[in-house]
N, C-alpha and C positions, 0 to 999 in steps of 0.2 A: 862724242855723241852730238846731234846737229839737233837744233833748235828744236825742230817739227818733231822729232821723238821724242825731245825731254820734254815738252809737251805733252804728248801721248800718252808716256807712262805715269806722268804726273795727274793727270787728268784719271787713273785709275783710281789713286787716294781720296783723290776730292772730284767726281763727276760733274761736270759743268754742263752748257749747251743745251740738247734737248732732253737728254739724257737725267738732266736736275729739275725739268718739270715736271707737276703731277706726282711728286714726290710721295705723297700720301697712297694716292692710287697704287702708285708703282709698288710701293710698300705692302701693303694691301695683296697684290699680286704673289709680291716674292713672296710670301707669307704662307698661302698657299700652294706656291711651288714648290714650295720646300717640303712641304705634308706631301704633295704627289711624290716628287721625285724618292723623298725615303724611304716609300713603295716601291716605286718601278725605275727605278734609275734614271737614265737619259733611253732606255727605248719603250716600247709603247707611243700611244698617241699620247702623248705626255703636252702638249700644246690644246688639244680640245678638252681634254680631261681639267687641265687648269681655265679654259676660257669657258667650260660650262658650269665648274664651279662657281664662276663670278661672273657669270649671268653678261659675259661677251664673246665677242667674235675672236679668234686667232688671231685674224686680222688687228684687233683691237689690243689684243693683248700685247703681242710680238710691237707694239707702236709705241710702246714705253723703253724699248731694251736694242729697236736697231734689227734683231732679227733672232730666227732662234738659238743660234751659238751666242748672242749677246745675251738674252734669257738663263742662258746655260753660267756665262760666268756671273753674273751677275748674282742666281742661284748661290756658285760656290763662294763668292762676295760677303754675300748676307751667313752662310754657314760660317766663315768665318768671323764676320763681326760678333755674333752669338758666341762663337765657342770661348771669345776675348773676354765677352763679358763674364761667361762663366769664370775665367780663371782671373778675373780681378779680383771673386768674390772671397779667393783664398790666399793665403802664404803659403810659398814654397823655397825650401833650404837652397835650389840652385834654379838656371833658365830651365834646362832642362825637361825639369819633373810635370811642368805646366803640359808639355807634349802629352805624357803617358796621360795624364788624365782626361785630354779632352780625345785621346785615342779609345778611352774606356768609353766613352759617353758614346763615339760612333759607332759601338757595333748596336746600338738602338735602331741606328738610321743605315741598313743597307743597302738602299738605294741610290744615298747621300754618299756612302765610300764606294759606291761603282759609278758615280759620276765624276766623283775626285779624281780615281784612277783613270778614267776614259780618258779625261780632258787633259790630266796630267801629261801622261802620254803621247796624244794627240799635238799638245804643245811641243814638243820636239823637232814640230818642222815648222821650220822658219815662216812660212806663210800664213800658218791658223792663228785665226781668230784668238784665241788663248795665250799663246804666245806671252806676248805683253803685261798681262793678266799675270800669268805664273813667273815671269822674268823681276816683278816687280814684288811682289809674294813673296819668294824665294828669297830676294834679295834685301827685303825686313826680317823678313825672320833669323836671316845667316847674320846680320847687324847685328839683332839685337840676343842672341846665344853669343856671340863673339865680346859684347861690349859685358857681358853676364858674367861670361866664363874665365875673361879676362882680369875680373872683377875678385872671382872667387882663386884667381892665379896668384893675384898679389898677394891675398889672405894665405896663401900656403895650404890652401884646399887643393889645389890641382897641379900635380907635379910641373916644376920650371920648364922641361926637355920637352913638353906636348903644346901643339900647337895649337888655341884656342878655336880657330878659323878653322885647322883642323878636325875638333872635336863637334864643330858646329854641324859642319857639310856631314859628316858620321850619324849623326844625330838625324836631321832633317832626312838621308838619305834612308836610313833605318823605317823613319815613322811612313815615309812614301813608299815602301818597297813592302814594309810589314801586312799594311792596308793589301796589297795584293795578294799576298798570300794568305791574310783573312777570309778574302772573298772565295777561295779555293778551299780551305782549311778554316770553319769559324771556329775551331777548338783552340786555333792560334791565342794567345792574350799578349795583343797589341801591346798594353799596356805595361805589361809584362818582359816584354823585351827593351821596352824606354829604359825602364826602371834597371833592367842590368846593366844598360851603356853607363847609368849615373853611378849604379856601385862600383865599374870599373875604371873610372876617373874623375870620380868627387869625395872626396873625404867628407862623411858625413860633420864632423864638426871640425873648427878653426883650431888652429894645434896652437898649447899653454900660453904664447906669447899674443896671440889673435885674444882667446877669451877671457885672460885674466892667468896671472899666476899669482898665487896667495905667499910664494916667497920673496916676492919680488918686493 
Protein backbone atom coordinates (compact mmCIF):
# COMPACT_ATOMS: atom_id res chain seq x y z
CA UNK A 1 0.00 0.00 0.00
CA UNK A 2 1.69 3.51 -0.96
CA UNK A 3 2.15 6.20 1.45
CA UNK A 4 -0.74 8.52 0.23
CA UNK A 5 -3.40 5.67 1.03
CA UNK A 6 -1.97 4.61 4.37
CA UNK A 7 -2.61 7.98 5.04
CA UNK A 8 -5.98 8.19 3.84
CA UNK A 9 -7.27 5.38 5.71
CA UNK A 10 -5.54 6.20 8.63
CA UNK A 11 -6.73 9.72 8.71
CA UNK A 12 -10.49 7.75 8.98
CA UNK A 13 -9.53 6.65 12.82
CA UNK A 14 -8.20 9.78 13.80
CA UNK A 15 -9.67 12.86 11.32
CA UNK A 16 -7.14 15.63 10.86
CA UNK A 17 -6.81 18.77 8.60
CA UNK A 18 -9.99 20.57 8.02
CA UNK A 19 -12.08 18.08 8.75
CA UNK A 20 -10.72 18.30 13.05
CA UNK A 21 -11.93 21.88 13.15
CA UNK A 22 -14.88 23.19 14.62
CA UNK A 23 -14.96 19.98 16.18
CA UNK A 24 -17.85 20.87 18.51
CA UNK A 25 -20.05 22.45 15.81
CA UNK A 26 -19.26 19.55 13.59
CA UNK A 27 -20.44 17.46 16.68
CA UNK A 28 -23.41 19.39 17.22
CA UNK A 29 -24.33 18.76 13.47
CA UNK A 30 -23.84 15.10 13.35
CA UNK A 31 -26.07 15.00 16.33
CA UNK A 32 -28.65 16.15 14.57
CA UNK A 33 -28.22 14.16 11.54
CA UNK A 34 -28.44 11.37 13.12
CA UNK A 35 -32.16 12.28 14.47
CA UNK A 36 -32.87 13.22 10.70
CA UNK A 37 -31.39 10.44 9.03
CA UNK A 38 -33.13 7.64 11.47
CA UNK A 39 -36.24 9.27 9.87
CA UNK A 40 -35.68 9.33 6.47
CA UNK A 41 -32.61 7.70 5.61
CA UNK A 42 -30.17 9.12 2.94
CA UNK A 43 -33.24 10.32 0.63
CA UNK A 44 -35.34 13.22 1.20
CA UNK A 45 -33.88 16.70 1.55
CA UNK A 46 -32.02 15.48 4.26
CA UNK A 47 -29.25 18.43 4.03
CA UNK A 48 -31.84 21.44 4.42
CA UNK A 49 -33.84 19.44 6.94
CA UNK A 50 -30.55 19.32 8.98
CA UNK A 51 -29.19 22.92 8.08
CA UNK A 52 -32.68 24.30 9.14
CA UNK A 53 -32.60 22.56 12.20
CA UNK A 54 -29.51 24.49 13.12
CA UNK A 55 -30.35 27.52 11.99
CA UNK A 56 -27.62 27.30 8.74
CA UNK A 57 -27.07 27.20 5.38
CA UNK A 58 -26.44 23.68 3.48
CA UNK A 59 -23.87 25.41 2.29
CA UNK A 60 -22.66 25.89 5.81
CA UNK A 61 -23.36 22.67 6.84
CA UNK A 62 -21.89 20.42 3.99
CA UNK A 63 -18.38 22.89 5.11
CA UNK A 64 -17.66 20.75 8.11
CA UNK A 65 -17.76 17.10 6.26
CA UNK A 66 -16.20 18.14 2.52
CA UNK A 67 -19.57 17.39 0.83
CA UNK A 68 -22.65 15.45 1.21
CA UNK A 69 -21.27 11.84 0.83
CA UNK A 70 -18.69 13.05 3.48
CA UNK A 71 -21.85 14.15 5.70
CA UNK A 72 -23.01 10.65 4.94
CA UNK A 73 -20.00 8.86 6.32
CA UNK A 74 -19.29 10.74 8.84
CA UNK A 75 -23.20 10.21 9.98
CA UNK A 76 -22.39 6.38 9.72
CA UNK A 77 -18.92 7.29 11.81
CA UNK A 78 -20.70 8.88 14.74
CA UNK A 79 -23.42 5.73 14.55
CA UNK A 80 -20.81 3.65 15.16
CA UNK A 81 -18.93 5.40 17.79
CA UNK A 82 -22.27 5.32 19.89
CA UNK A 83 -23.07 1.77 19.28
CA UNK A 84 -19.09 1.08 20.93
CA UNK A 85 -20.09 2.87 23.53
CA UNK A 86 -23.05 1.03 24.19
CA UNK A 87 -21.37 -2.15 24.18
CA UNK A 88 -18.52 -1.05 26.54
CA UNK A 89 -21.33 -0.62 28.99
CA UNK A 90 -21.68 -4.53 29.13
CA UNK A 91 -19.91 -8.03 29.37
CA UNK A 92 -20.28 -10.50 26.68
CA UNK A 93 -19.17 -14.35 26.91
CA UNK A 94 -17.59 -13.97 23.22
CA UNK A 95 -16.78 -11.03 20.08
CA UNK A 96 -19.51 -12.03 18.74
CA UNK A 97 -22.72 -11.35 20.77
CA UNK A 98 -21.69 -7.47 20.93
CA UNK A 99 -23.03 -7.50 17.08
CA UNK A 100 -26.54 -9.01 17.99
CA UNK A 101 -27.04 -6.49 20.45
CA UNK A 102 -26.32 -3.36 18.86
CA UNK A 103 -28.39 -5.05 15.72
CA UNK A 104 -31.26 -5.01 18.42
CA UNK A 105 -30.83 -1.50 19.18
CA UNK A 106 -31.15 -0.57 15.17
CA UNK A 107 -34.28 -1.59 14.25
CA UNK A 108 -35.09 1.82 16.47
CA UNK A 109 -33.32 3.82 13.97
CA UNK A 110 -34.63 2.74 10.30
CA UNK A 111 -33.30 5.25 8.62
CA UNK A 112 -29.81 4.72 10.16
CA UNK A 113 -30.01 0.82 8.69
CA UNK A 114 -31.11 2.16 5.12
CA UNK A 115 -28.21 4.47 5.18
CA UNK A 116 -25.85 1.73 6.31
CA UNK A 117 -27.15 -0.51 3.69
CA UNK A 118 -27.05 2.22 0.90
CA UNK A 119 -23.58 3.14 1.41
CA UNK A 120 -22.57 -0.18 2.34
CA UNK A 121 -23.24 -1.16 -1.08
CA UNK A 122 -22.46 1.75 -2.79
CA UNK A 123 -18.85 1.08 -1.48
CA UNK A 124 -18.40 -1.78 -3.69
CA UNK A 125 -17.04 0.40 -6.44
CA UNK A 126 -13.83 1.33 -6.34
CA UNK A 127 -14.27 5.10 -6.81
CA UNK A 128 -17.10 6.15 -4.00
CA UNK A 129 -16.53 8.12 -1.52
CA UNK A 130 -17.11 5.30 1.04
CA UNK A 131 -14.94 3.07 -0.12
CA UNK A 132 -12.22 3.96 2.37
CA UNK A 133 -14.52 4.45 5.03
CA UNK A 134 -16.00 0.72 4.81
CA UNK A 135 -12.42 -0.84 3.73
CA UNK A 136 -11.07 0.40 7.08
CA UNK A 137 -14.41 -0.48 9.15
CA UNK A 138 -14.45 -3.84 7.86
CA UNK A 139 -11.08 -4.35 8.44
CA UNK A 140 -11.38 -3.49 12.60
CA UNK A 141 -13.88 -5.26 12.97
CA UNK A 142 -12.73 -8.68 11.13
CA UNK A 143 -9.31 -7.88 13.51
CA UNK A 144 -10.79 -7.56 16.34
CA UNK A 145 -13.76 -11.06 16.10
CA UNK A 146 -10.49 -12.71 14.84
CA UNK A 147 -8.11 -11.71 17.72
CA UNK A 148 -11.66 -12.67 20.06
CA UNK A 149 -12.31 -15.82 18.55
CA UNK A 150 -8.84 -16.82 18.38
CA UNK A 151 -8.83 -16.14 22.05
CA UNK A 152 -11.82 -18.25 22.75
CA UNK A 153 -10.00 -21.08 20.20
CA UNK A 154 -7.23 -21.64 22.62
CA UNK A 155 -9.74 -21.92 25.63
CA UNK A 156 -11.38 -24.90 23.86
CA UNK A 157 -14.71 -22.88 23.23
CA UNK A 158 -14.35 -23.08 19.41
CA UNK A 159 -13.60 -26.23 17.69
CA UNK A 160 -9.58 -26.46 16.57
CA UNK A 161 -10.67 -27.41 12.62
CA UNK A 162 -12.75 -23.79 12.13
CA UNK A 163 -11.05 -20.99 10.97
CA UNK A 164 -11.27 -17.90 13.39
CA UNK A 165 -10.97 -15.40 10.29
CA UNK A 166 -13.30 -17.62 9.01
CA UNK A 167 -15.92 -17.25 11.62
CA UNK A 168 -15.30 -13.54 11.60
CA UNK A 169 -16.07 -12.71 7.68
CA UNK A 170 -19.51 -15.24 8.60
CA UNK A 171 -20.35 -13.23 11.24
CA UNK A 172 -19.82 -9.58 9.79
CA UNK A 173 -21.21 -10.86 6.45
CA UNK A 174 -24.42 -12.15 8.32
CA UNK A 175 -25.05 -8.69 10.50
CA UNK A 176 -24.64 -6.74 6.87
CA UNK A 177 -26.88 -8.93 4.81
CA UNK A 178 -29.52 -9.45 7.79
CA UNK A 179 -29.81 -5.50 8.10
CA UNK A 180 -31.15 -5.94 4.43
CA UNK A 181 -33.48 -8.12 4.79
CA UNK A 182 -34.74 -6.25 7.80
CA UNK A 183 -35.51 -3.31 5.86
CA UNK A 184 -37.67 -5.79 3.53
CA UNK A 185 -38.95 -7.94 6.22
CA UNK A 186 -38.95 -5.90 10.03
CA UNK A 187 -40.30 -9.30 11.47
CA UNK A 188 -36.76 -10.43 10.68
CA UNK A 189 -34.85 -10.48 14.51
CA UNK A 190 -31.40 -9.29 13.53
CA UNK A 191 -30.49 -10.08 16.61
CA UNK A 192 -31.63 -13.23 16.45
CA UNK A 193 -29.81 -14.61 13.69
CA UNK A 194 -26.20 -13.23 15.47
CA UNK A 195 -27.28 -15.09 18.29
CA UNK A 196 -27.52 -18.62 16.16
CA UNK A 197 -23.95 -18.11 14.42
CA UNK A 198 -22.76 -17.93 18.22
CA UNK A 199 -24.79 -21.10 19.27
CA UNK A 200 -23.26 -22.80 16.25
CA UNK A 201 -19.63 -22.23 17.12
CA UNK A 202 -19.15 -21.02 20.69
CA UNK A 203 -19.49 -23.25 23.41
CA UNK A 204 -21.13 -21.38 25.95
CA UNK A 205 -18.66 -22.29 28.72
CA UNK A 206 -14.73 -23.32 28.83
CA UNK A 207 -14.68 -27.25 29.20
CA UNK A 208 -13.39 -28.62 33.02
CA UNK A 209 -9.82 -27.98 32.39
CA UNK A 210 -10.56 -24.05 31.24
CA UNK A 211 -12.85 -23.46 34.63
CA UNK A 212 -11.44 -25.48 37.15
CA UNK A 213 -11.86 -29.26 37.85
CA UNK A 214 -12.52 -30.03 41.63
CA UNK A 215 -10.42 -33.35 40.95
CA UNK A 216 -7.70 -32.10 39.95
Amino acid sequence: MDSERAARLDNIRTPRGRYAKGVRRRNEILAVALEVFATLGEKGALIKEIADRMGMSQAGVLRYFGSREGLLIWALAERDRLAKEKVAEETYADPISPMAATLRRSSDVAGLVRLYVSMAAASGFPDHPARDFFEVRNGDILAALREGLAELQVQGRIRADIDPDAIARLALAAADGIQHQWLIDPDVDMGGVIDTIVALVVDVAPPPDQAGNPDR
